[in-house]
Phi, psi and omega in degrees: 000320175314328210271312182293340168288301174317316188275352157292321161319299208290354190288286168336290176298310194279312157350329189244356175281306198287305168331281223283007178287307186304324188305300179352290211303319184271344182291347179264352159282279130049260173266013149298285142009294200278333167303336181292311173306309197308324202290299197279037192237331147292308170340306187281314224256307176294314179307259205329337188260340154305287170298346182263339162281352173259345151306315212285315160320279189317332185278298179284337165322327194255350207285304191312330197271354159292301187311278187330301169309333166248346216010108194210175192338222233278000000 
């Protein structure tokens, strides 16, 4: 009986061992996903900040070619 006891225990423990192995696994899947969302949401966040220096170029290209043209600053 001794022998059969022990081994329900270890039975027990690797049981509540094993629950708390797997939550890892999914929380780390988890924030695998959400690094995934982040990354291509940084992505989004550089384009858009691309076109917006290139507007900003262009903006000043016609701006400087007004200035020339009245010849005015700078």
């Amino acid at each position: 009986m001794p022998a059969d006891i022990a081994s329900a225990l270890i039975d027990e423990v690797l049981e509540a061992v094993q629950s708390h192995v797997t939550d890892p696994r999914e929380d780390r899947d988890l924030v695998k996903g959400r690094l995934t969302s982040i990354d291509t949401r940084l992505g989004l966040v550089h384009t858009d900040m691309a076109r917006q220096s290139d507007r900003l170029d262009k903006l000043e290209r016609r701006i400087g070619r007004v200035e020339t043209r009245l010849k005015i600053g700078g």
